[in-house]
N, C-alpha and C positions, 0 to 999 in steps of 0.2 A: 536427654529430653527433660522439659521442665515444666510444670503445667501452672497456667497463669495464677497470681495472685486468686484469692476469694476469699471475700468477706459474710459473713451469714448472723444474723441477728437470732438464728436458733439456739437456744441452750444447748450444749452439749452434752451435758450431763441428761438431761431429760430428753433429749433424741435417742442418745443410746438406751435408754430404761425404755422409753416406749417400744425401740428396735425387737430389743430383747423379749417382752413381753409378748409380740405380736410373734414372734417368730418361734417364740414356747406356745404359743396357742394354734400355731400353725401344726407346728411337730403331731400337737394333742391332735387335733381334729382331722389332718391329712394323713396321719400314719396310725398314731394307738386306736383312735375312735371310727375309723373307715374300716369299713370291713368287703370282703370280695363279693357282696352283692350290690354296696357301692361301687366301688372301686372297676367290675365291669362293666357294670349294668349300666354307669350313666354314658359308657364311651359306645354303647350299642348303637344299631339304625335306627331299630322300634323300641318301646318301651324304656326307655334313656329318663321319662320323667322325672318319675318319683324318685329313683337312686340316685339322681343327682339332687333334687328335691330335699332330701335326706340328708346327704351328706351334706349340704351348703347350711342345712336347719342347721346340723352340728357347730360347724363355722361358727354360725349367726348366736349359737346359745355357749359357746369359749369365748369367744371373744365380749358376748355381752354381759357375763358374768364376772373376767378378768377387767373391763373396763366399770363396770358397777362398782368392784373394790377400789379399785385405783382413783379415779378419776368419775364419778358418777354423771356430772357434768359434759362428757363426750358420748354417751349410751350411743347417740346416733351414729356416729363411728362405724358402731357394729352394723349396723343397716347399710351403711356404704361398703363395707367389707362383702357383706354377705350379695350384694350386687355384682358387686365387681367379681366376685368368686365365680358366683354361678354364670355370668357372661363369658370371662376365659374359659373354665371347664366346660360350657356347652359347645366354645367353638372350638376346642383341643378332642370336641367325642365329635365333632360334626369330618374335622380331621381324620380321627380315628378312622371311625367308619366308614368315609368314604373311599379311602385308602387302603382299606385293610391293617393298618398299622395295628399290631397286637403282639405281646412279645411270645404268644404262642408259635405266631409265625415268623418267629425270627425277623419281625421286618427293619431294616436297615435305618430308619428312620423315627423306629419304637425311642430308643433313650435320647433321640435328638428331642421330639414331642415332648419328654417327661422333662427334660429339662427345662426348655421356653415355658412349659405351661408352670414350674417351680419358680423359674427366674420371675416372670410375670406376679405369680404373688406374693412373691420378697421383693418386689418394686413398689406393690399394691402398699406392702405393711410401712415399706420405708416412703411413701406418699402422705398415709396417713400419720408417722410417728412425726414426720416435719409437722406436720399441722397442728399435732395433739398439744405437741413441744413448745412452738411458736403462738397458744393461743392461753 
């Protein structure tokens, strides 16, 4: 199998640095800095607000502090990040919950969910690092 020619006018050197960055600020904010009153609370039926609220702030303030250094000129970045975050995880808790999907309950479909809704925002990061890259 061979996959067609392409050509791309992105830097590659600075696609991969943006790649990287977003995806250390990912790590930071989706794993070290969530904690399990995020982490359940925004997949719940009621009260889902604020912990998701919270943990998307987090997002919104790694990512606007890594792009401050870097690149100050892109800040807004971080505002489309923190958008696009809290739109897939509301509708990965609206999943959740309507499904029961919890890995309390063993449900079949728990690490399927956690994937799509990761793959999702390593798509998000590699959306914006072409842009960052390319502008």
């Amino acid at each position: 199998m061979s996959f067609p020619s392409m050509s791309s006018s992105v830097p590659v050197g600075a696609l991969v640095g943006w790649m990287l960055l977003l995806t250390v600020k990912h790590i930071i904010a989706d794993f070290v800095l969530q904690n399990s009153w995020m982490a359940i609370g925004k997949d719940q039926k009621t009260g889902w607000a604020l912990p998701l609220l919270a943990h998307c702030l987090v997002h919104l303030a790694v990512s606007m502090a890594l792009i401050l250094v870097v690149a100050p000129r892109f800040w807004f970045v971080a505002l489309i990040d923190f958008a696009i975050h809290i739109t897939v995880d509301r509708l990965k808790g609206i999943c959740a919950s309507s499904f029961g999907v919890t890995l309390e309950q063993e449900h079949p479909w728990f690490w399927t969910l956690i994937g799509v809704d990761q793959a999702l925002h390593h798509l998000t990061g590699f959306g914006l690092s072409i842009f960052m890259a390319s502008n």
